[in-house]
Structure formats: C-alpha cells, structure tokens
C-alpha positions as CSV (number, residue, x, y, z in Angstrom):
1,X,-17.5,-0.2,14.1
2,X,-17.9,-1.4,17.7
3,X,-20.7,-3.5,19.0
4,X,-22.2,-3.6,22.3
5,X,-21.7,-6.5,24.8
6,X,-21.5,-7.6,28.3
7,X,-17.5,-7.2,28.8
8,X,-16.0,-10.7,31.0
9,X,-14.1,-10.5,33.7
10,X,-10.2,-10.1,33.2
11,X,-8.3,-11.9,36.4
12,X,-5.0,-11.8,35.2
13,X,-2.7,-8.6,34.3
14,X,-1.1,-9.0,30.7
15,X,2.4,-7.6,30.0
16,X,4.0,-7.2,27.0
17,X,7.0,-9.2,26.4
18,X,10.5,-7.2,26.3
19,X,12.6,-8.6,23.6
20,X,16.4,-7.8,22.4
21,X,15.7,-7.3,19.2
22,X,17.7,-5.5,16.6
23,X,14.7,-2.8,15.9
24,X,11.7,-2.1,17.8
25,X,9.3,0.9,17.2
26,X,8.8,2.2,20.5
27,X,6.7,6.0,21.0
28,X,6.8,8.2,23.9
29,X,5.1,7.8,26.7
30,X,1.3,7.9,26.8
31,X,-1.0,8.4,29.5
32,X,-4.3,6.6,29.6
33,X,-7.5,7.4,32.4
34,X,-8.4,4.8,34.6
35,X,-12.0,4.3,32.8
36,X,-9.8,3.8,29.3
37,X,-7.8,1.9,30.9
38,X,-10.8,-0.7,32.0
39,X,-12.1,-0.7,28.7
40,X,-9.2,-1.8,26.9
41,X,-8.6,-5.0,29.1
42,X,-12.0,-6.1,28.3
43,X,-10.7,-6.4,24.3
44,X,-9.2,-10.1,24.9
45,X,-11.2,-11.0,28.0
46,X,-14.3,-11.5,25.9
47,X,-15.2,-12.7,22.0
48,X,-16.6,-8.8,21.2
49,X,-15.1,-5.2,21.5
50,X,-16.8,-3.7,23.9
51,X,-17.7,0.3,22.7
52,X,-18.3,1.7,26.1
53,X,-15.8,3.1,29.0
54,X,-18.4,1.3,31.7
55,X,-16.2,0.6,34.5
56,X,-15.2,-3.4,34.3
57,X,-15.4,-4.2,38.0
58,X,-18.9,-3.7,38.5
59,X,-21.1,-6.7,40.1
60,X,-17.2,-7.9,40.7
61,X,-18.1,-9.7,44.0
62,X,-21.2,-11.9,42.3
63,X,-19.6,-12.7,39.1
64,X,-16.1,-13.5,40.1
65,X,-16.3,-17.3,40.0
66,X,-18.2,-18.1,37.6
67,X,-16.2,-15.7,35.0
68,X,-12.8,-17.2,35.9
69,X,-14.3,-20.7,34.8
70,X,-15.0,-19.7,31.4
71,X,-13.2,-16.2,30.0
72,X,-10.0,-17.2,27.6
73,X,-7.6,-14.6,28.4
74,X,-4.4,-13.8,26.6
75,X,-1.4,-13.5,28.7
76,X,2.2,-12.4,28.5
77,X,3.3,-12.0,32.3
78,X,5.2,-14.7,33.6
79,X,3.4,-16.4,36.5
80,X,6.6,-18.3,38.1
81,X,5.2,-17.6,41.7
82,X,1.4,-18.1,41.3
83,X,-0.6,-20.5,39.2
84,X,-2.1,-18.6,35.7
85,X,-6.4,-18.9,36.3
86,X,-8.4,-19.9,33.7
87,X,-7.6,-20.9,30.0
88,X,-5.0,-18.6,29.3
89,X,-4.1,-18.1,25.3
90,X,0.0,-17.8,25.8
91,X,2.4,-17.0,23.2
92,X,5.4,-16.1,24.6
93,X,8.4,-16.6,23.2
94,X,6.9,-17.0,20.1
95,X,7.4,-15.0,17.1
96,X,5.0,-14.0,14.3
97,X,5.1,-12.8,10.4
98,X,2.1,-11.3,9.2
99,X,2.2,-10.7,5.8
100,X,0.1,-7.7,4.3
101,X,-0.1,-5.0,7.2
102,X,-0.2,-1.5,5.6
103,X,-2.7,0.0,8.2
104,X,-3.9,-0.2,11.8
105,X,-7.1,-0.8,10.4
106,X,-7.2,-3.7,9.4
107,X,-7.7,-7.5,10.0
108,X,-4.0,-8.3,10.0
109,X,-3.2,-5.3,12.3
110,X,-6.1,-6.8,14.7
111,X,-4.5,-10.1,14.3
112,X,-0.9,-8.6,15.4
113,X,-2.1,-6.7,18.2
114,X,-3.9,-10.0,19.8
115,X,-1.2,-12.2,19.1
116,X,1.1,-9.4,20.8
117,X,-1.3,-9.1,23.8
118,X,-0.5,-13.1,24.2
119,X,2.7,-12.9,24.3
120,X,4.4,-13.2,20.9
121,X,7.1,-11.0,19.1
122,X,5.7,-9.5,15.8
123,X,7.2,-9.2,12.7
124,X,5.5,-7.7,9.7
125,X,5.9,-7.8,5.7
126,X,4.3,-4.5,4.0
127,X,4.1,-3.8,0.3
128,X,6.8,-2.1,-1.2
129,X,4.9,0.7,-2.1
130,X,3.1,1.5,1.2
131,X,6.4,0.9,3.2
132,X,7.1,4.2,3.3
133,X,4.0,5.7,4.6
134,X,3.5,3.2,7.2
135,X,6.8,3.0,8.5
136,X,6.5,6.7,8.8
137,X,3.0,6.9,10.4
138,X,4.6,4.3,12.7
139,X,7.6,6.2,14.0
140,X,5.7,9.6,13.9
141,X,3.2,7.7,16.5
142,X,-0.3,8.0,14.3
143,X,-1.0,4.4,15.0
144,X,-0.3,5.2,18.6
145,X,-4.5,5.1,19.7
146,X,-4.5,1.8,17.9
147,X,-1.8,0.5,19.0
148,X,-2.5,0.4,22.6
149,X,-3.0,-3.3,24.2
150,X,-5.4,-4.9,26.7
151,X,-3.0,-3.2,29.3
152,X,-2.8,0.1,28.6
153,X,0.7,-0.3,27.0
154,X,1.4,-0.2,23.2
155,X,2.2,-2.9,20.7
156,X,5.4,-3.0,19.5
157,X,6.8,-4.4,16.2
158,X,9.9,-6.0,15.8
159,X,10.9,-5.2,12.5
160,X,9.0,-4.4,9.3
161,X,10.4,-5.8,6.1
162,X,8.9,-4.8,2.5
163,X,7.4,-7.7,1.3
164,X,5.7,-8.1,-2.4
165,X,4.2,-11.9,-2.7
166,X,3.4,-11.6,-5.9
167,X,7.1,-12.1,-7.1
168,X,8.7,-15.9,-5.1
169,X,12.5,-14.2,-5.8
170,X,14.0,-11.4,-7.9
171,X,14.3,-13.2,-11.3
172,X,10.5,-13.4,-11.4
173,X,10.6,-9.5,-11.1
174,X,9.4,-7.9,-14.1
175,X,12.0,-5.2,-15.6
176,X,9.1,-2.5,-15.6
177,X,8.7,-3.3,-11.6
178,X,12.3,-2.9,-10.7
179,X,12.8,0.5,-12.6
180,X,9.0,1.7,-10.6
181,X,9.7,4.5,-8.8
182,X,7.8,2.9,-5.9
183,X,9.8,0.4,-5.5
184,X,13.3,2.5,-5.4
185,X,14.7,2.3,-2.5
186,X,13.8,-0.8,-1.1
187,X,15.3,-4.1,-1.6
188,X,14.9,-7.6,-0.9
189,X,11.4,-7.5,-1.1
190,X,10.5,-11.0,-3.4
191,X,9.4,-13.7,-1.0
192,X,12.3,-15.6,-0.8
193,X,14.6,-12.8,0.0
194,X,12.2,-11.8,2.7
195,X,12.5,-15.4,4.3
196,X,16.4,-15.0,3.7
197,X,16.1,-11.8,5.6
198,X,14.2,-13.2,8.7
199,X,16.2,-16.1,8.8
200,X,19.1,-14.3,9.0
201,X,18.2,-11.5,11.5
202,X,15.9,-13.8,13.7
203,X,16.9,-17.6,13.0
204,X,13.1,-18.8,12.9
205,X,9.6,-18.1,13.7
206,X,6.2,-19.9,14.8
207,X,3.4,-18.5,13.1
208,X,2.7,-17.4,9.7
209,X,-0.6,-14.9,9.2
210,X,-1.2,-14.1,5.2
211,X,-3.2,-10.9,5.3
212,X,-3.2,-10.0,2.2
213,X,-5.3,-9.7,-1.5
214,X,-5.6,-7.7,-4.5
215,X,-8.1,-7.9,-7.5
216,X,-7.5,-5.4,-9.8
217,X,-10.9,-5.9,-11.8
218,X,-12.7,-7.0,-8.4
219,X,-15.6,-4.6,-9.6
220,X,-16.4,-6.5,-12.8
221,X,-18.5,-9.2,-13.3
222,X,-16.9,-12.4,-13.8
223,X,-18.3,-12.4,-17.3
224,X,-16.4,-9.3,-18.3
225,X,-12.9,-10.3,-16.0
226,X,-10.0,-10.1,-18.1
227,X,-7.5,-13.4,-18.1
228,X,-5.6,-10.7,-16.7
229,X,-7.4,-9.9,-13.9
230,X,-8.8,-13.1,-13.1
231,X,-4.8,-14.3,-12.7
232,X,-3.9,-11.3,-10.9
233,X,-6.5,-12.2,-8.6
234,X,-5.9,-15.8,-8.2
235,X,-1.5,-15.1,-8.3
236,X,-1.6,-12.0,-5.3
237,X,-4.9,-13.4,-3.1
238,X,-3.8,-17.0,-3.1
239,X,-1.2,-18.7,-4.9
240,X,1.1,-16.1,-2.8
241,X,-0.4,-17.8,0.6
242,X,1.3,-21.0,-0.9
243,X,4.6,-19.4,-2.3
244,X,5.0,-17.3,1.6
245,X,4.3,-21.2,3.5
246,X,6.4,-23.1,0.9
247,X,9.5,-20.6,1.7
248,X,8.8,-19.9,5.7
249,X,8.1,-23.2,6.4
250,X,11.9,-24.2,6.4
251,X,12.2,-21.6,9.6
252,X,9.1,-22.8,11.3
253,X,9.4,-24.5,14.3
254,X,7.9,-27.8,14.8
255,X,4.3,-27.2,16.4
256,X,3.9,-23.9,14.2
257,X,1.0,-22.2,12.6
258,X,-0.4,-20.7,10.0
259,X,-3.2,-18.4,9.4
260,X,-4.8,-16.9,6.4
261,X,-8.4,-14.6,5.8
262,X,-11.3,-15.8,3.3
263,X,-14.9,-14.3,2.5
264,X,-17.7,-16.6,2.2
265,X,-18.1,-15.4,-1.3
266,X,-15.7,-18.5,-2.3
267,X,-18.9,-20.4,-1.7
268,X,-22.1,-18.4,-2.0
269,X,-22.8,-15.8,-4.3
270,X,-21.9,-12.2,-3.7
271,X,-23.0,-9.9,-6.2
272,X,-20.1,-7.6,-6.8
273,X,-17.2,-9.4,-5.3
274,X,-15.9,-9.7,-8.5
275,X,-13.0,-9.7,-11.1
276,X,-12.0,-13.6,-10.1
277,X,-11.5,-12.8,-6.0
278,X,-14.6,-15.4,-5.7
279,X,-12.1,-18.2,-7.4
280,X,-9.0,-16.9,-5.4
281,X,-10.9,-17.4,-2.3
282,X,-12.5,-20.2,-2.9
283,X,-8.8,-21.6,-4.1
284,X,-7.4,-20.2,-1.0
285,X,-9.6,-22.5,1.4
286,X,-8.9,-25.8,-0.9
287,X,-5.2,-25.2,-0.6
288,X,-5.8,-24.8,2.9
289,X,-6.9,-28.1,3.2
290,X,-4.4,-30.0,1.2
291,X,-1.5,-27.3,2.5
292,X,-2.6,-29.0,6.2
293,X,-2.1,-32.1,5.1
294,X,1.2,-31.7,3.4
295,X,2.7,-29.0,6.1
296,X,1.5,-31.7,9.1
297,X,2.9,-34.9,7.6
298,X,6.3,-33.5,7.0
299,X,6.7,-30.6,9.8
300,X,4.0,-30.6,12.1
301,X,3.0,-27.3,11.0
302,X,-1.3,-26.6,11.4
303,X,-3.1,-24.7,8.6
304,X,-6.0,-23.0,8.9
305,X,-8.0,-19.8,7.2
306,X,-10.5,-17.7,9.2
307,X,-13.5,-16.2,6.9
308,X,-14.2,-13.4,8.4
309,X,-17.2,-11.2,7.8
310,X,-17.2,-7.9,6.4
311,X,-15.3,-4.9,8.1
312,X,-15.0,-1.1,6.6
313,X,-11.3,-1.2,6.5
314,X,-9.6,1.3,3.9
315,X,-8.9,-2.1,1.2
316,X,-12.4,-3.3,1.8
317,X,-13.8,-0.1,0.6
318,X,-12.2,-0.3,-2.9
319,X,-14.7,-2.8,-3.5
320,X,-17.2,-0.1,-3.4
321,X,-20.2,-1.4,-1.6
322,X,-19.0,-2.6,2.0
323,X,-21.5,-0.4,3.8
324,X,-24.2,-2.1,2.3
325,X,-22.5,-5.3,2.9
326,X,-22.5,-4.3,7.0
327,X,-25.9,-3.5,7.0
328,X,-26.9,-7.2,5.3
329,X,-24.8,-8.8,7.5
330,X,-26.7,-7.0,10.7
331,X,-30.1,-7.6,9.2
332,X,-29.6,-11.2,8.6
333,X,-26.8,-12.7,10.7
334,X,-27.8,-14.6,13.8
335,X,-25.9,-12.3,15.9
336,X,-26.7,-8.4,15.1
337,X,-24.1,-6.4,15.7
338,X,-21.1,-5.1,13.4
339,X,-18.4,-7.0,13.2
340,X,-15.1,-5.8,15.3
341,X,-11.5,-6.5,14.3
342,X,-10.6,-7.6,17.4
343,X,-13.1,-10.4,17.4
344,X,-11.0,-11.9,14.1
345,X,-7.9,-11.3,15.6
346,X,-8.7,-13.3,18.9
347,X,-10.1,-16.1,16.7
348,X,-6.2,-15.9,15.3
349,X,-4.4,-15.6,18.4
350,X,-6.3,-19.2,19.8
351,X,-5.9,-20.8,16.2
352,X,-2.6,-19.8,16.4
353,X,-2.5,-21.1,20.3
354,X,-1.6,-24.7,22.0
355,X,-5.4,-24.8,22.7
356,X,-6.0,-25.4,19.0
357,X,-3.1,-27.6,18.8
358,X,-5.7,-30.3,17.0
359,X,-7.3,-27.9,14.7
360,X,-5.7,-28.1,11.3
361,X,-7.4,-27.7,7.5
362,X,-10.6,-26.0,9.1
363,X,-12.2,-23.1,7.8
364,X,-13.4,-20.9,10.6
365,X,-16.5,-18.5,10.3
366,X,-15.6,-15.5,12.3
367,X,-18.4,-13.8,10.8
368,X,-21.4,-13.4,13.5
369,X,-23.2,-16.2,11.9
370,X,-23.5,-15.1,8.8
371,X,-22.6,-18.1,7.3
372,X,-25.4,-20.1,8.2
373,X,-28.1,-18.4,6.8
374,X,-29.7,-19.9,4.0
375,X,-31.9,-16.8,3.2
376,X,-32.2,-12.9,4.3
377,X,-35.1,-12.4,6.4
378,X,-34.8,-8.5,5.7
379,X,-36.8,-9.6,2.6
380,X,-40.2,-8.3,2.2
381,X,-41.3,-12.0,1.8
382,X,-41.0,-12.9,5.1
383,X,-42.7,-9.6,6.4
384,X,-45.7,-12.1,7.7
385,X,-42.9,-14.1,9.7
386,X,-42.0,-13.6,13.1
387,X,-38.4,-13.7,12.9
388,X,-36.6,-12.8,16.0
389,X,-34.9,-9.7,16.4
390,X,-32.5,-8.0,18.8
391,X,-34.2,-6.0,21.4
C-alpha cells in the first residue's frame, strides 16, 4: 500500500497530548529502533507515506533551510519557551468524533491518528455490531503497529461509544433491531443518544469526521437496485452525515469542523460501484455544500468532504473489484503511485486545522490526480502517444 517518496525534513518533536479523561486505551510499553523510529516522523512531515526505513537525516546540512520554509508539520508539544518553525498544523486542545472506525485500516483510522499526531483528543463511534471486536483488538493491543504516531508513541482514544447512524434516536429503532443479538448488550447507540452521551461525559467537541457507508446491493447495477437498497444506500452513506451534524452541532464549538469521505463515482461513471452508492455520494457532496452554508451562517461551523481515491481497506473490498480499481488509478492518475491512508488523513487534519479556517463547502480530491483525467491513457488507443510515464 505504501508509495515511494523523497521524505521532508521534520524540525520539530511532536508529543502526544496527556488528557484526564474518564477512559483511555493505553498498551504496554513498546520499543521501537532508531531507523523505525525515523521513518515514522516522516508520516506528517510530508503529503506521502514513505515505505522505506532510509535514515531521515541524510543531506541534513544542505536541505535544512529550505525544508523548514515549506514542510506542514503537525504538532502537539507545547512551545512556551521557543517559537514553533514552519506552518505547524495544531490541534491541541481540541477534541474529535469520528464516526465509523471499526479497523486500523481504514480512512477514518488514518484520519484519527493524524488528527491525534496534531494535537487533538479523539473520540470514536463504532457500529454496534463490530464494537465488540474492536474494543477487544484494541485493549488486547493488535492495533498496537498501527497505532504508533509520528513520534514513536501510540495513539490513544479517549473513549469509544457504539454508534449506529442509521437510527437519529431509539423510537426510530426497528423492533427486529432491538431484539438482534448483535446489538444486546450495548445501549445508547441511536445518534442522538450518542450526542447525549458525549455531551454529558465531555461537554463539547470541535470536529466531526463521518467515516462511514453501507450499500447493501452496491454490486448491482443501478438497473436491477431494489428501492430497498437504493434507500439503504442513500439513508446509512448520507442522510446519516446530515442526522450526526444536525445533532453534534449543538456541542460544537464556534470555529469547528466537519469532515466527511466521497468517491468520484458521484460524478463520473464507475462501472460497478453500484446498488445507489453513486446517488448517496453524489447526495453527500450537495449536502455538503448547502450544510456549509447553513452550519456557517448560524454557528460558524466549516463543512467540507475529502474524495479520496481508492484504498484496499477490509470495507472497500466488499465491493469486489478494488484491486483493479488500484491498478487504474496508477496507470492513469497524474501521480503514479498507490494511494496511502495517511495522505487522506493529513488532508483531514489541515481541513480540520486554523489554516483552512476559509475553506468551507469544497470538495477536495485526495486522490493522486485522478480526478482530472478526462481519459485512460492505459488504453490501447493511445499506444501511438507518447504519454509520460514514471521512471
């Protein structure tokens, strides 16, 4: 999944906030070589995950200057006694939901660890029936390797509450969901209650990430999509993006953000991207829009969705053709190299940053490029071209 780039210079060292929260998710102590160690610091220090263990301060003395000009960094140590260098993307004392972690290998889980790496506290909403595996693959420290920040330490979550946003409060709760055994055991979990909940264990928070979609007939052809399905789609990948904003929004803080994730299929055709997630997409980056403007008149609150490219996470893979998806996108993006997680998730942490403080209703390609090409010049038709190609 990596991709190969010339890591920037890091010039300041990132710590993770301590916070006094009710429950943290801590592991034991890990130990990490110095070469790691490099290589991990370079994550936030440049726009692409860097796949090698090269050490980071080679050519230090030559590049020095010119690096600390231009490298974004994310930082989290207070710098009371010395002036912060560079641009830094800070978001302490800021606190974050992200809505739809069930992995650590994902785009939300990327956009938590970035966002933790700047500074912020992180809180996370799971679904009700993968709660229980991931808080246990949590606390048992399998998400320990993934886990581990630009520093060498490990991100820590705050609290994780089970979250369904399908359902906006428990009388919308079918009776045949409430007697599921997947769902025993867990309460709470309709997206008011989980506002209720945060409100009342943490008072507010700044930033809102919605990282979360589900099309159960995304394999079919619109043509043969069910009503069904096609609601489904539209109700769990979209409408729930308005229904978690409509009921955080009241415990945002005035200069907040939100965040969501699109596919460029809400646009251009994607053969196979099916089953109505085309029109839940394309839905979710018109209510982005009109959510801006609505969420910045009356609370200063920025909206914006990121349409990131494809990634071979475990829920990408029910589609059942992101391989070939990967290999397009190398092929015929301007930029060829798979797409990393990290890269989405630093695009996150800045949106979600004062430096993007006038960015609002903007849909951001975090995609390599992908976006902009009108054709793919893998196709044998333009075997007579000279189209430029990596070396």
């Amino acid at each position: 999944m990596a991709a190969t780039a010339t890591p920037g210079m890091h010039m300041a060292t990132i710590k993770p906030c301590t916070y006094s929260s009710r429950k943290v998710f801590k592991s034991g102590t890990a130990i990490f070589n110095t070469e790691i160690k490099r290589a991990s610091w370079t994550r936030l220090a440049s726009s692409s995950h860097i796949s090698s263990t090269q050490p980071l301060f080679q050519n230090f003395t030559s590049t020095l200057v010119k690096l600390e000009r231009v490298v974004t960094k994310a930082m989290s140590e207070p710098s009371d006694n010395k002036p912060v260098s560079g641009l830094p993307i800070d978001l302490r004392g800021k606190r974050a939901f992200i809505a739809g972690i069930a992995d650590d290998n994902g785009y939300g889980w990327a956009i938590a660890k970035s966002l933790a790496a700047a500074g912020a506290e992180i809180l996370v909403g799971t679904w009700v029936p993968a709660l229980n595996i991931f808080e246990t693959s949590l606390r048992r420290g399998k998400f320990d390797e993934s886990r581990v920040l630009p520093d060498g330490s490990l991100m820590e979550i705050t609290k994780v509450y089970p979250l369904d946003a399908v359902y906006d409060c428990p009388e919308d709760v079918p009776e045949d969901v409430k007697t599921n055994k997947r769902y025993l055991g867990s309460s709470n979990w309709t997206v008011k209650e989980v506002v209720e909940s945060v409100k009342q264990d943490f008072g507010s928070i700044d930033i809102l990430v919605h990282s979360l979609a589900n099309g159960p007939e995304v394999t079919k052809p619109l043509l043969e999509t069910s009503r069904y399905g096609y609601l489904t789609a539209v109700s769990a990948s979209s409408y729930s993006f308005v229904s978690l904003l409509k009921h955080f929004i009241p415990i945002m803080n005035p200069g907040g953000a939100s965040i969501s994730l699109t596919y460029i299929a809400s646009e251009k055709i994607i053969p196979g991207y099916g089953g109505g997630m085309s029109s839940a997409k394309a839905a979710l980056e018109s209510d982005t829009k009109v959510l801006a403007f609505e969420a910045g008149r009356k609370h200063k609150i920025r909206v914006n969705t990121i349409s990131a490219g494809p990634l071979r996470s475990r829920a990408a893979k029910a589609i059942g053709f992101i391989d070939m998806m990967i290999d397009y996108s190398m092929a015929n993006a301007p930029l060829q190299k798979e797409l990393s997680a990290e890269e989405v998730g630093n695009a996150a942490a800045f949106l979600a940053s004062p430096l993007a403080s006038a960015i609002t209703g903007a849909v951001v390609y975090v995609d390599n490029g992908l976006n902009a090409m009108g054709v793919g010049v893998d196709s044998p038709v333009f075997a007579d071209l000279d189209i430029p190609k990596d070396s």
